[in-house]
N, CA, C and O atoms as a GROMACS GRO file, in nm:
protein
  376
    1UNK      N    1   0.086  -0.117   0.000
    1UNK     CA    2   0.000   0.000   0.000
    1UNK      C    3   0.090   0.123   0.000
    1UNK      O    4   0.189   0.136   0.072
    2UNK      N    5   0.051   0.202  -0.078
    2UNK     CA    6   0.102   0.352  -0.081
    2UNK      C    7   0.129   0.424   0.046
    2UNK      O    8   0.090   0.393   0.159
    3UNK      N    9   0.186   0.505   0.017
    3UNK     CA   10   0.195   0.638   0.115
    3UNK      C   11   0.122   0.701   0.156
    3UNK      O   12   0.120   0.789   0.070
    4UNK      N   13   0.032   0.736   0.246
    4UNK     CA   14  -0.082   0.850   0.193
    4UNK      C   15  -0.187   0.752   0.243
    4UNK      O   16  -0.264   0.806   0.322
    5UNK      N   17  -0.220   0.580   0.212
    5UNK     CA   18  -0.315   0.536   0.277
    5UNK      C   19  -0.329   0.430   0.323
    5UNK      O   20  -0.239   0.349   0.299
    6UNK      N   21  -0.434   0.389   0.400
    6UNK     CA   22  -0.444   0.284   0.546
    6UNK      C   23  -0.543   0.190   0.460
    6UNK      O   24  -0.627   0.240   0.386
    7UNK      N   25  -0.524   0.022   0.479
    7UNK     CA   26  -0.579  -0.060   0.416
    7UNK      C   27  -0.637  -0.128   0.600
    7UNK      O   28  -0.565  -0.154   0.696
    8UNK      N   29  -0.758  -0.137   0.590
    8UNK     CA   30  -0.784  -0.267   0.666
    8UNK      C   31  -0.890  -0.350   0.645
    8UNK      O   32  -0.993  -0.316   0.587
    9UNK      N   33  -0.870  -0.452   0.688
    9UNK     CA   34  -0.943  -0.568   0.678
    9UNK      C   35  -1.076  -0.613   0.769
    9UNK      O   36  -1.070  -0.587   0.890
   10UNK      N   37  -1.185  -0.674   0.721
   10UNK     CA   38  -1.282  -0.679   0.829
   10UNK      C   39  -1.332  -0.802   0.731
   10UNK      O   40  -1.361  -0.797   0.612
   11UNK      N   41  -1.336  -0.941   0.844
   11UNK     CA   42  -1.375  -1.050   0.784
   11UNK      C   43  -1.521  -1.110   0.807
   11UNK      O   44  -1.534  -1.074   0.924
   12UNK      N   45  -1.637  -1.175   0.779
   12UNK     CA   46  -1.728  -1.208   0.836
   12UNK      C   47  -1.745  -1.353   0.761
   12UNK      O   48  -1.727  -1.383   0.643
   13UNK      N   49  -1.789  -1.434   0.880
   13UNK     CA   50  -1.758  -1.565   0.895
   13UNK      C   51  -1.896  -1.593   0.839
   13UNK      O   52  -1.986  -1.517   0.872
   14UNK      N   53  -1.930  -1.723   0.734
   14UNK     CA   54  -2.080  -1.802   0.755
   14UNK      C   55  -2.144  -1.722   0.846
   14UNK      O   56  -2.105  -1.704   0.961
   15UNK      N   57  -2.275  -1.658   0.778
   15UNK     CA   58  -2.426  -1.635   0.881
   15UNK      C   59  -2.333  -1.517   1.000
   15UNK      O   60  -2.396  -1.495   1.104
   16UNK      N   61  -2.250  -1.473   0.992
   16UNK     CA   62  -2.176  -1.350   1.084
   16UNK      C   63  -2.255  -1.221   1.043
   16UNK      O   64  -2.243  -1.186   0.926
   17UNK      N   65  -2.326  -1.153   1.118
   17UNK     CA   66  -2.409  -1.009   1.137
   17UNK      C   67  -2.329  -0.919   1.190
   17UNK      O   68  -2.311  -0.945   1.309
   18UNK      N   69  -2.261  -0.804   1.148
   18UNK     CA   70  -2.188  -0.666   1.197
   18UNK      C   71  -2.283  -0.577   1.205
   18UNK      O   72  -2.326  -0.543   1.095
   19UNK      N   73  -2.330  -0.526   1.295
   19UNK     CA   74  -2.396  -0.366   1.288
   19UNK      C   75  -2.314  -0.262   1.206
   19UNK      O   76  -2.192  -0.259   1.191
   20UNK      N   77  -2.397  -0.187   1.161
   20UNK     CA   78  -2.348  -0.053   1.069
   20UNK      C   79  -2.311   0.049   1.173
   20UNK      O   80  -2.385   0.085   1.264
   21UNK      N   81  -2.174   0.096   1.148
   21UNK     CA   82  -2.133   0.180   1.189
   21UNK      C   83  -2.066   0.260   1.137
   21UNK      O   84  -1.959   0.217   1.095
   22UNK      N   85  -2.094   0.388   1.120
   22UNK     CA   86  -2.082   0.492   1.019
   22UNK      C   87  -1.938   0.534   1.028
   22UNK      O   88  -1.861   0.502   0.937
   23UNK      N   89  -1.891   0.616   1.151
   23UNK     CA   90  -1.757   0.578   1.130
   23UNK      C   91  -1.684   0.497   1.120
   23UNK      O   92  -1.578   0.530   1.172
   24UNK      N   93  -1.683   0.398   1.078
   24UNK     CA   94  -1.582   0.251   1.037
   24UNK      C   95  -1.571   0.267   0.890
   24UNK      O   96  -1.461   0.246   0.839
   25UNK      N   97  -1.684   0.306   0.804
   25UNK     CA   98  -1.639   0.331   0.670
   25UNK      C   99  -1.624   0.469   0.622
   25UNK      O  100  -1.620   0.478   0.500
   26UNK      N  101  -1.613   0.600   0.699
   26UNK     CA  102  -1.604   0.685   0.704
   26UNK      C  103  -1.472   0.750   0.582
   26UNK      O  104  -1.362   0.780   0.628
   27UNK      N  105  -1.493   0.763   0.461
   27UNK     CA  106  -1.372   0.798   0.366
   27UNK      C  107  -1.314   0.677   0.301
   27UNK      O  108  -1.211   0.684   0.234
   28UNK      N  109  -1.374   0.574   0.319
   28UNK     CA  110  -1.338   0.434   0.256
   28UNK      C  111  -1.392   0.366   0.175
   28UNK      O  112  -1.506   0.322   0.188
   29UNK      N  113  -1.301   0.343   0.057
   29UNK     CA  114  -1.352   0.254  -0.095
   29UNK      C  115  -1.352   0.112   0.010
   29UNK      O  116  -1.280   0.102   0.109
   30UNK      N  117  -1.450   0.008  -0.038
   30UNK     CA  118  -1.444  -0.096   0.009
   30UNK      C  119  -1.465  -0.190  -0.112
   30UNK      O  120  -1.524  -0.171  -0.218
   31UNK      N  121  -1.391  -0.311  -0.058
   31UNK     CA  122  -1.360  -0.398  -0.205
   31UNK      C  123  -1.427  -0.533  -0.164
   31UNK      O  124  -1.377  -0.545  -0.052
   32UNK      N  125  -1.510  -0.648  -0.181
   32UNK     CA  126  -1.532  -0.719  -0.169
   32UNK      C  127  -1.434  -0.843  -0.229
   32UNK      O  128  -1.409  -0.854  -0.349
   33UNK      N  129  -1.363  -0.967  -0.091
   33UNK     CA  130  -1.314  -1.010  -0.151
   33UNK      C  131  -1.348  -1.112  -0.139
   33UNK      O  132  -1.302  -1.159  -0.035
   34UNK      N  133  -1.431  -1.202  -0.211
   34UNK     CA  134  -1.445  -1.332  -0.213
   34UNK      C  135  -1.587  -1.353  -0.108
   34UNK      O  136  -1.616  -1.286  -0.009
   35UNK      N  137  -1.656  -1.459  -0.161
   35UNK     CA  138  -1.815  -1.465  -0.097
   35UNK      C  139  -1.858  -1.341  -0.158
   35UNK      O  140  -1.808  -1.290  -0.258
   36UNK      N  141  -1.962  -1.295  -0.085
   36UNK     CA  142  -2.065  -1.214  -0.068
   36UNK      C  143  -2.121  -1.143   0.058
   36UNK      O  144  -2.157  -1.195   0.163
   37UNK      N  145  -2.121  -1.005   0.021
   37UNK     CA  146  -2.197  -0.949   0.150
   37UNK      C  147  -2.349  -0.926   0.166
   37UNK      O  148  -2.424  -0.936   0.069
   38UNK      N  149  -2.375  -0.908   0.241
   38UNK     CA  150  -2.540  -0.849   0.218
   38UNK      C  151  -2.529  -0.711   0.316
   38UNK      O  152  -2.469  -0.696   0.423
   39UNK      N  153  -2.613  -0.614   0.233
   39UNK     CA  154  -2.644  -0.517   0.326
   39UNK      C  155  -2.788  -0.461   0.359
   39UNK      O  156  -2.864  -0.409   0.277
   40UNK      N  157  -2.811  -0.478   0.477
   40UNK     CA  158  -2.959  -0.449   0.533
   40UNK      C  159  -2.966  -0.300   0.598
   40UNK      O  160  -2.892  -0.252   0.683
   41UNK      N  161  -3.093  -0.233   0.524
   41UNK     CA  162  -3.107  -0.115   0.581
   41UNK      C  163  -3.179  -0.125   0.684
   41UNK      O  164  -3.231  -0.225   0.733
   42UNK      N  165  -3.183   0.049   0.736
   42UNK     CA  166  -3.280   0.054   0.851
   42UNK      C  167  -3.411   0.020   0.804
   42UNK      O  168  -3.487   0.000   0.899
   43UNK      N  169  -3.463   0.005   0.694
   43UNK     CA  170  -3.613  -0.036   0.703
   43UNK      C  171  -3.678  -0.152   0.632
   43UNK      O  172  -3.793  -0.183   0.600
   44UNK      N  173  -3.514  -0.219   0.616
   44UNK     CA  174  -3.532  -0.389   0.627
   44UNK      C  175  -3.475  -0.445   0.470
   44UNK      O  176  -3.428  -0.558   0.471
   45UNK      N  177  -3.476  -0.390   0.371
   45UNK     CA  178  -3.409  -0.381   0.245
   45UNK      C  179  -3.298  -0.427   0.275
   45UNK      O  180  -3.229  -0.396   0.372
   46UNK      N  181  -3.258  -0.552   0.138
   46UNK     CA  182  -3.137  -0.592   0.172
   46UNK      C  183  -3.097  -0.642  -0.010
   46UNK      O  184  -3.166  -0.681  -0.105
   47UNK      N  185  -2.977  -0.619   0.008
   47UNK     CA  186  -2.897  -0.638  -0.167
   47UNK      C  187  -2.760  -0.704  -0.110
   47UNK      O  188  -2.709  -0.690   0.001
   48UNK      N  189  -2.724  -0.769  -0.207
   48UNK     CA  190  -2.576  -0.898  -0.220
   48UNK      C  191  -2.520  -0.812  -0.298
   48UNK      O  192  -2.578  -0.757  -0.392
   49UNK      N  193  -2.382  -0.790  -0.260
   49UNK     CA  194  -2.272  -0.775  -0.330
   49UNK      C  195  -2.178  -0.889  -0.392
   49UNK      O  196  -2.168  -0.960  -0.293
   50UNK      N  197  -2.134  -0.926  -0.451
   50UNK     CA  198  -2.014  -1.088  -0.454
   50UNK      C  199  -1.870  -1.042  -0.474
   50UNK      O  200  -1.832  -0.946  -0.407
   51UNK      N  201  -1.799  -1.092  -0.547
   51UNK     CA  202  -1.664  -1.062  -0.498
   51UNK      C  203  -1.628  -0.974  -0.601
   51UNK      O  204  -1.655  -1.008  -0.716
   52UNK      N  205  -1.556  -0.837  -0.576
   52UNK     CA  206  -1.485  -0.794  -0.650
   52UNK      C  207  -1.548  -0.648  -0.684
   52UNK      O  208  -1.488  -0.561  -0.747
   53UNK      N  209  -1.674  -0.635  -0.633
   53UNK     CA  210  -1.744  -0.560  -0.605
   53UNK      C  211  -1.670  -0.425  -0.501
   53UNK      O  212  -1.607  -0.442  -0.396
   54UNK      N  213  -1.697  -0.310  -0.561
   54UNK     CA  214  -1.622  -0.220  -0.495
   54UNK      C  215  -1.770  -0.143  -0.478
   54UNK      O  216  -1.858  -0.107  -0.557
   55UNK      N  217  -1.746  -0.132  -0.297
   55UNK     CA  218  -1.854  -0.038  -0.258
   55UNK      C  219  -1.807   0.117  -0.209
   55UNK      O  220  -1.695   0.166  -0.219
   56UNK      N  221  -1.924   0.174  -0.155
   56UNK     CA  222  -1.857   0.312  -0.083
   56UNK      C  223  -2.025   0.299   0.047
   56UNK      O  224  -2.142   0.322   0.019
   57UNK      N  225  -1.983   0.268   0.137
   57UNK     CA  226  -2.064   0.240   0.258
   57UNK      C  227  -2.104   0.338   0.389
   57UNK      O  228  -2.188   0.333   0.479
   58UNK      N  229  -1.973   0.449   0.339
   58UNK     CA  230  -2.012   0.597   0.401
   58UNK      C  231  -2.147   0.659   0.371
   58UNK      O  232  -2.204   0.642   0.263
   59UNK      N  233  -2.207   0.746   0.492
   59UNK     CA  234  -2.378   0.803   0.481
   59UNK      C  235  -2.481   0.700   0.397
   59UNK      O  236  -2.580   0.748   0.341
   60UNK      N  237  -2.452   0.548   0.391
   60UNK     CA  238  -2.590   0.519   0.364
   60UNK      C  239  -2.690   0.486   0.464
   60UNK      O  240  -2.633   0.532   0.563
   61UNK      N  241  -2.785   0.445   0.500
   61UNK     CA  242  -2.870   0.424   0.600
   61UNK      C  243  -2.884   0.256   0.657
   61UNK      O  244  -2.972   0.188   0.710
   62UNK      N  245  -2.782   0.244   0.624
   62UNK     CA  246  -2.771   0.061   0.646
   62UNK      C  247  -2.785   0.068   0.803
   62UNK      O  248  -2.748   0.161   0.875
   63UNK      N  249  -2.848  -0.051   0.842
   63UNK     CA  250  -2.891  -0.137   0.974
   63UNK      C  251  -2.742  -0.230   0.992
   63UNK      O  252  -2.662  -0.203   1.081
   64UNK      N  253  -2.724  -0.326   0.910
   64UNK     CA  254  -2.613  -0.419   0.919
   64UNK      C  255  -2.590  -0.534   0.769
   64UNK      O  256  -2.651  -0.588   0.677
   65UNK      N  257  -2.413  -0.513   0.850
   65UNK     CA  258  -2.359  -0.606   0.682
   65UNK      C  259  -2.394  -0.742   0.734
   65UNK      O  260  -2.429  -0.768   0.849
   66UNK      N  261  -2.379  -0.835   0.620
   66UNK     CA  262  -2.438  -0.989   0.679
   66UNK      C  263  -2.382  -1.085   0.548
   66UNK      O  264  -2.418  -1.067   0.431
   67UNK      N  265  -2.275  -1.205   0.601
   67UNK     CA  266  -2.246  -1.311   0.543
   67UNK      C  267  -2.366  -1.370   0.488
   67UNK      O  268  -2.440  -1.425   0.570
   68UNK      N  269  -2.390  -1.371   0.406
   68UNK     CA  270  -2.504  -1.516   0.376
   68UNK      C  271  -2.457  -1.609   0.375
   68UNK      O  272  -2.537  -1.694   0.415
   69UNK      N  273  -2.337  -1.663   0.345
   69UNK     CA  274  -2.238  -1.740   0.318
   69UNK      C  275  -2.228  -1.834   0.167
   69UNK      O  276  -2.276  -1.770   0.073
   70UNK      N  277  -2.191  -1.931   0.139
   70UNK     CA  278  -2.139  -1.996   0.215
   70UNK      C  279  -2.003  -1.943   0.243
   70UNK      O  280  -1.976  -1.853   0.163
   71UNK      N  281  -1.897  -1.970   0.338
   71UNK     CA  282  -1.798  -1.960   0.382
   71UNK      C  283  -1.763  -1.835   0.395
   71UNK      O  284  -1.861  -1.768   0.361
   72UNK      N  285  -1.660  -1.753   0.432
   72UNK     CA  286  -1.622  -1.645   0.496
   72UNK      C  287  -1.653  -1.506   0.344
   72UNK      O  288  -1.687  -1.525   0.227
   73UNK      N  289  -1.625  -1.392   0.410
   73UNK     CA  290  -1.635  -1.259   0.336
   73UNK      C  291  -1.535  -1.150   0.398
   73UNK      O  292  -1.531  -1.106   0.513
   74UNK      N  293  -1.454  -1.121   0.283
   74UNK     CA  294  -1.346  -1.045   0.343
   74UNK      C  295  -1.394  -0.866   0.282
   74UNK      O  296  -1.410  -0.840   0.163
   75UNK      N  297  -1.408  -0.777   0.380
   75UNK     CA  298  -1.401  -0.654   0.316
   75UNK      C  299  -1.290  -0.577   0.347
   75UNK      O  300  -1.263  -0.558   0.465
   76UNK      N  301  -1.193  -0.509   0.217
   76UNK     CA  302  -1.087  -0.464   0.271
   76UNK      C  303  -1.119  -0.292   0.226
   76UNK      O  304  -1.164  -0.245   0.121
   77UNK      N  305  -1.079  -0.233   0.345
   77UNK     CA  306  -1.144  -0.081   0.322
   77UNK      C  307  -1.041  -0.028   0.342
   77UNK      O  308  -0.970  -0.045   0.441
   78UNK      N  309  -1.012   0.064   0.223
   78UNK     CA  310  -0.876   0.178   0.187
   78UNK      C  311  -0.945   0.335   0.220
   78UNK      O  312  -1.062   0.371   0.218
   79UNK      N  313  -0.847   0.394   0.246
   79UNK     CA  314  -0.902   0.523   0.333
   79UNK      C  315  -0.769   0.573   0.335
   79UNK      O  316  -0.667   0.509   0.358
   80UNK      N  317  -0.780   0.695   0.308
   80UNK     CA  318  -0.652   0.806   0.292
   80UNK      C  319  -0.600   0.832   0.449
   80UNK      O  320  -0.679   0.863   0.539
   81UNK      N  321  -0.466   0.817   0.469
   81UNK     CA  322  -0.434   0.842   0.607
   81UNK      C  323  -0.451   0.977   0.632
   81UNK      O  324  -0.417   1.059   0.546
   82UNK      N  325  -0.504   1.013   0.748
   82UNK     CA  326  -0.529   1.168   0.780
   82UNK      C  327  -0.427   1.267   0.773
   82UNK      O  328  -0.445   1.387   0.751
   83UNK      N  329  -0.326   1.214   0.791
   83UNK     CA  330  -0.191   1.329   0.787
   83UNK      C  331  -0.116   1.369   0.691
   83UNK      O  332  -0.020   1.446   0.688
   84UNK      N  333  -0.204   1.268   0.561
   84UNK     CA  334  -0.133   1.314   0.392
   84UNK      C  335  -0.173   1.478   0.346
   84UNK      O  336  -0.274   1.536   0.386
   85UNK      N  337  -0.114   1.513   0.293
   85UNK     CA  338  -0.096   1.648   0.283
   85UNK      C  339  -0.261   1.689   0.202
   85UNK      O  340  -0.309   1.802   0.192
   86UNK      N  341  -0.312   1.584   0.163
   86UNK     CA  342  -0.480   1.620   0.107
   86UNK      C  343  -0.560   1.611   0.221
   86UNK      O  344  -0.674   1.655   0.206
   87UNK      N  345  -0.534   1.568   0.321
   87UNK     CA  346  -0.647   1.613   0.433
   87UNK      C  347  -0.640   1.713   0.516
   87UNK      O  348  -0.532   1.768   0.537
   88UNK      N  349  -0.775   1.759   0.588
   88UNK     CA  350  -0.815   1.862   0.636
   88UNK      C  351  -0.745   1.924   0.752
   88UNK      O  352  -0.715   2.040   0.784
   89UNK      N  353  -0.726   1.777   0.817
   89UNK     CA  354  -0.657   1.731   0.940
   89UNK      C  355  -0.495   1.704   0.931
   89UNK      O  356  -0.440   1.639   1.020
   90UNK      N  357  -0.428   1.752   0.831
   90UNK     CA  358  -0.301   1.763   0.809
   90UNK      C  359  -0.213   1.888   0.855
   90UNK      O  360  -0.247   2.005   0.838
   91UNK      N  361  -0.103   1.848   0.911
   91UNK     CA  362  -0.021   1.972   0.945
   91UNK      C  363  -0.052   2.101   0.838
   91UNK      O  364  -0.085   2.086   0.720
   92UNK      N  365  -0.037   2.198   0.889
   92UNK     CA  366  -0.014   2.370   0.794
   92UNK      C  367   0.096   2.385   0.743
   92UNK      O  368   0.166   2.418   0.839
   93UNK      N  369   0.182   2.383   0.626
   93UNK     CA  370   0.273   2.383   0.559
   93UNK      C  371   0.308   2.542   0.531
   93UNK      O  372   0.207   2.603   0.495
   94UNK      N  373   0.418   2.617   0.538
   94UNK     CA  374   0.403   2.751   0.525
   94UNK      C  375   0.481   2.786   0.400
   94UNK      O  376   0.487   2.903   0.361
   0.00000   0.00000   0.00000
């Protein structure tokens, strides 16, 4: 991974339910790797992603991600490190 940004990983096992939490994908491309995710909104709506699938999971109104399975689902979410000279939150350069 580059300079500039933070890769991490978040795996969900067979039938594994994560609650949505807004800052966790907060500025992050997310890549589906292998299986399938499901995402359920707050008012019960739910759509499959499969592998290879690149989401963006920031401000939607999702309830929770969800394995259907079979077997595991890897989402790896890239996100610009805060202190690269394009963020807001970066030192003042004079």
């Amino acid at each position: 991974m580059s300079t500039g940004f933070r890769r991490r990983e978040v795996v969900l096992v067979c039938g594994e339910a994560r609650p949505y939490d807004p800052a966790e994908w907060r500025d992050a491309i997310v890549w589906v790797e292998g299986g399938q995710v499901e995402l359920e909104t707050a008012d019960g709506a739910r759509r499959r992603f499969g592998h290879s699938a690149v989401l963006w999971l920031a401000g939607l109104p999702l309830h929770v991600l969800r394995n259907p399975g079979p077997g595991q689902v890897t989402l790896i979410a890239v996100r610009r490190d805060r202190t690269d000279s394009f963020s807001g939150q970066a030192p003042s350069h004079s």
